[in-house]
C-alpha positions in Angstrom: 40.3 77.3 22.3 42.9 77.5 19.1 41.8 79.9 16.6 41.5 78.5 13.2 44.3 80.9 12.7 46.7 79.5 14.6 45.7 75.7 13.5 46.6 77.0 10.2 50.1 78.6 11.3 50.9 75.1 13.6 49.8 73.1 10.3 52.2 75.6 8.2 55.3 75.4 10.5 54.7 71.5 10.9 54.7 70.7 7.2 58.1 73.1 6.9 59.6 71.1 9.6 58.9 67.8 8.4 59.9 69.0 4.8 63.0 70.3 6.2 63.7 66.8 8.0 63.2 64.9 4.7 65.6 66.9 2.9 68.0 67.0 5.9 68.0 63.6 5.4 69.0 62.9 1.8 65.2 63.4 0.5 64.6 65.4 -2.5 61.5 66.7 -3.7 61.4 63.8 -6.7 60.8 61.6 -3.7 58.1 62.8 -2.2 56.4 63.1 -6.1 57.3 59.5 -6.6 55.8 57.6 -3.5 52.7 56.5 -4.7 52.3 52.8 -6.8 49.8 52.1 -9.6 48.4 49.2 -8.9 46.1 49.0 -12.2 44.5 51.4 -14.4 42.0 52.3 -12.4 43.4 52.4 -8.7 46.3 53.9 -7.2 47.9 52.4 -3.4 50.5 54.8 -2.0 53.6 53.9 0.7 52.9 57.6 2.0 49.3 57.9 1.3 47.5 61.6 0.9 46.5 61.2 4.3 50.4 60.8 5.6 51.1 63.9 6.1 47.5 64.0 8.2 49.1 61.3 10.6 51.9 63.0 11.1 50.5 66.1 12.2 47.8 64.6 14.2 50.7 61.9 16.0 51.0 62.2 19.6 54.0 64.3 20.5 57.2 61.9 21.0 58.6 62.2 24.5 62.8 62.6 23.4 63.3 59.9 26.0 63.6 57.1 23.4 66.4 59.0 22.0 68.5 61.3 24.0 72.2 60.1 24.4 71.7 57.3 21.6 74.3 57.5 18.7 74.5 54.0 17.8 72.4 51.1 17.7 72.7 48.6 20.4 75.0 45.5 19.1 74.4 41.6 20.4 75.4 38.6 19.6 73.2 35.7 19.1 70.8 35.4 21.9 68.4 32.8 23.2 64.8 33.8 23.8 66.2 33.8 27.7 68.9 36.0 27.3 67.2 38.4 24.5 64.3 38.7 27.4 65.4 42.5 28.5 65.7 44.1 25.3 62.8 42.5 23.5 60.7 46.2 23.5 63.1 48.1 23.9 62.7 51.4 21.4 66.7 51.8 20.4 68.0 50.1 17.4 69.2 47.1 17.3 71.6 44.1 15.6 71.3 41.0 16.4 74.7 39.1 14.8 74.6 36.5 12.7 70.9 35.4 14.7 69.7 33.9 10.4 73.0 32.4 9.3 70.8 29.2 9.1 68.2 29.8 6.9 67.9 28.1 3.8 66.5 31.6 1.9 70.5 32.5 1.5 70.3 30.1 -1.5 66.9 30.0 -2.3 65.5 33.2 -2.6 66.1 35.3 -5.6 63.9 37.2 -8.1 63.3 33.9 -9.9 62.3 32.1 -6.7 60.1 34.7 -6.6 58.5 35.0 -9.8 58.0 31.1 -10.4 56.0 30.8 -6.5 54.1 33.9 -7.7 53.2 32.3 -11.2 52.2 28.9 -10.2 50.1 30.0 -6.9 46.5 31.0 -8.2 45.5 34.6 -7.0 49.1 35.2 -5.9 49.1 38.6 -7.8 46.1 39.5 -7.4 46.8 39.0 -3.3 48.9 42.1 -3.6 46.8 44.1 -5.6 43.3 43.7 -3.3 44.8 42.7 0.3 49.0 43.6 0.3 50.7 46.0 -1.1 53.6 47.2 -3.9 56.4 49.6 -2.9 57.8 51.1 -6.2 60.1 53.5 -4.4 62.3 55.0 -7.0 61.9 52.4 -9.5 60.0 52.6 -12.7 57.8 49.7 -12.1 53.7 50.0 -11.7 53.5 46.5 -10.2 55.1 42.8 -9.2 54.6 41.5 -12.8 56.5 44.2 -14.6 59.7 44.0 -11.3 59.1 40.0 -12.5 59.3 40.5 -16.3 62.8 42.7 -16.8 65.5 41.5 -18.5 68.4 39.8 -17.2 70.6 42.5 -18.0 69.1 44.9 -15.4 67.7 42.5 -12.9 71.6 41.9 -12.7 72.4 45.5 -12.5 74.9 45.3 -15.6 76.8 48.2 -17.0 74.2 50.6 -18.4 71.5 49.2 -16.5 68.9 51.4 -14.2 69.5 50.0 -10.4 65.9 49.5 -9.4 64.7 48.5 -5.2 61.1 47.1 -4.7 59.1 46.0 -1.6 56.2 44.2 -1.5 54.2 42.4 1.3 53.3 38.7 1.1 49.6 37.9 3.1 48.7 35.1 0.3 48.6 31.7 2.7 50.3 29.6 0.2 52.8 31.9 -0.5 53.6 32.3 3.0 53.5 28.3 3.8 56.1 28.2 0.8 58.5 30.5 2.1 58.4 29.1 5.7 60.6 26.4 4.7 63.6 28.8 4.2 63.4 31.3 6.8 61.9 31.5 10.2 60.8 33.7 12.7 63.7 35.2 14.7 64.8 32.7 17.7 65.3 35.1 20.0 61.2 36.8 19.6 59.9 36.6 23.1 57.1 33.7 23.0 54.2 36.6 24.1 55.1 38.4 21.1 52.3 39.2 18.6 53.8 37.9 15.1 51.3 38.5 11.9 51.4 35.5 9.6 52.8 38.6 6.6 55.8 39.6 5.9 57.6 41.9 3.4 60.6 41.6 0.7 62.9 44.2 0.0 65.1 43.6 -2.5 67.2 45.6 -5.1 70.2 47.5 -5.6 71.5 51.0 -4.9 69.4 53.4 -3.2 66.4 51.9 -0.8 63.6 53.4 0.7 63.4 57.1 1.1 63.1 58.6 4.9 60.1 57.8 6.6 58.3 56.2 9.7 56.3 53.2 9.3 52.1 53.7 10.5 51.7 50.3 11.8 50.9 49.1 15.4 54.4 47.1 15.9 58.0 46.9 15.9 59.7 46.0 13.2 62.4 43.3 12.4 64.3 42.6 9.3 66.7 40.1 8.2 69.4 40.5 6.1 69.1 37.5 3.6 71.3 38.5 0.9 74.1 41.6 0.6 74.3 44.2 3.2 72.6 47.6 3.9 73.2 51.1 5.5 70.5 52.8 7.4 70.2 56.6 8.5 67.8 57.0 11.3 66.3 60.3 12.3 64.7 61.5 15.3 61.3 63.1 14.9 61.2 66.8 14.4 60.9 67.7 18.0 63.7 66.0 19.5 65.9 67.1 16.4 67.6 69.5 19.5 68.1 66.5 21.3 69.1 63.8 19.7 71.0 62.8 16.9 70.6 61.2 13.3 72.9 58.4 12.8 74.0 55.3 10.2 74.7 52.2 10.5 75.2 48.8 8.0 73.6 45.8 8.7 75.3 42.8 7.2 74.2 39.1 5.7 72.5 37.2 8.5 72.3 40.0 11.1 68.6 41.0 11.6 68.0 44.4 12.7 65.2 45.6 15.1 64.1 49.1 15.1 60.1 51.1 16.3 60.3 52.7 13.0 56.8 54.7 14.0 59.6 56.3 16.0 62.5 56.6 14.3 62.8 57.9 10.5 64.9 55.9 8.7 66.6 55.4 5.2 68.2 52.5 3.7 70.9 52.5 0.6 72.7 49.6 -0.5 76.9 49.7 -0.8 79.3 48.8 -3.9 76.1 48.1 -6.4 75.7 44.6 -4.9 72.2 43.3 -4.5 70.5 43.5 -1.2 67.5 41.2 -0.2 65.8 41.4 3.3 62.6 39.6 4.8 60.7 42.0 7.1 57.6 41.7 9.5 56.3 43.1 12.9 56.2 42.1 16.7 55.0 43.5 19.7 
């Protein structure tokens, strides 16, 4: 039986490790202060919750398989369902090329698509605040309304402006409906594939999310809409001696695919242009 002793110790050396993998990983200690969203006055949601650092002590240890001897992601070009069939659950990262150059939401979606559906749909903010969720990252922003209510000047990113990045899920049904119409679920997805009817919006300029893995119960895929971005993934701390960190871009219309409850990963947009992806799970 472990002594409460040693519990303590494992708890101590597995908090140092994962600290040390942050920071490893272009993390500074202002990021892991500035991970939690006000929602309203009175409640508080968090991307890395109090209990985060619970779940990652408490995960199941990763067998290194899924990452020994992988130093890229895995490239392909378009693919049918037929031909994607082999590497639909696969755990290395992936691009697909070019798989959404033919979705409307290249034109369509900007900030002000997004803040005239969310003002004319009734209990479309409130959807985030009681069933979704608002992902501040670095920026300075408590909630949807205030990302929707900046000036022009900095939602631009103009000379002098703070660069601000936001996510935020989408699980209101009419919201959803309204964006079907410019994107679609990725062609290739195996039919069997669990899809949830949610998705999320990344969108912003400069530096993205901090490193991390996703808690959810999928893989994830995300299309590049708008712009480009560059991801650092990360192994988990114990296959650090086995396997490598490594970057990579994704560029407009290439959707990437990637078990981020595996894989820590980054993201930072290049050049001060605007990046804009649509996200959700399968599995």
């Amino acid at each position: 039986m472990v002594s409460p002793e040693d519990s303590e110790e494992f708890i101590k050396k597995a908090f140092l490790k994962l600290t040390e993998n942050y920071i490893q990983h272009g993390a500074v200690i202002n990021d892991l202060k500035s991970i939690t969203m006000t929602t309203n006055s009175k409640r508080t949601r968090c991307l890395l919750p109090n209990n985060y650092f619970i779940w990652e002590f408490t995960r199941p240890i990763t067998n290194c398989d899924y990452c020994r001897d992988i130093e890229a992601p895995l490239i392909l070009p378009n693919l049918t369902k037929e031909e994607f069939r082999f590497y639909s659950y696969l755990s290395r990262p992936m691009i697909i090329k070019n798989a959404a150059y033919n979705w409307p939401a290249h034109k369509e979606f900007t900030l002000d698509f997004f803040r005239n559906l969310y003002e004319r749909i009734e209990g479309a903010y409130e959807s985030i605040e009681e069933e979704c969720q608002f992902l501040h990252f670095k920026s300075n922003f408590a909630n949807i309304r205030e990302v929707f209510a900046m000036s022009e000047d900095r939602a631009l990113h103009r000379e002098g402006e703070e660069p601000w990045y936001v996510g935020w899920k989408n699980c209101h049904p009419q919201i959803l409906d309204t964006m079907k119409q410019f994107y679609n679920i990725p062609h290739f997805l195996p039919d069997d594939a669990e899809i949830p009817y949610s998705n999320y919006i990344f969108m912003g300029y400069e530096e993205g999310a901090v490193m991390h893995l996703d808690y959810i119960s999928r893989l994830m895929w995300q299309a590049q809409v708008i712009g480009s971005k560059t991801w650092t993934v990360a192994p988990t701390p114990e296959c650090d001696s086995e396997c490598k960190s490594f970057q990579f871009s994704v560029n407009v219309t290439d959707v990437v695919l990637l078990d981020t409850r595996i894989w820590y990963h980054s993201t930072h947009i290049e050049n001060g242009n605007l990046s804009l992806t649509v996200s959700s799970e399968y599995g």
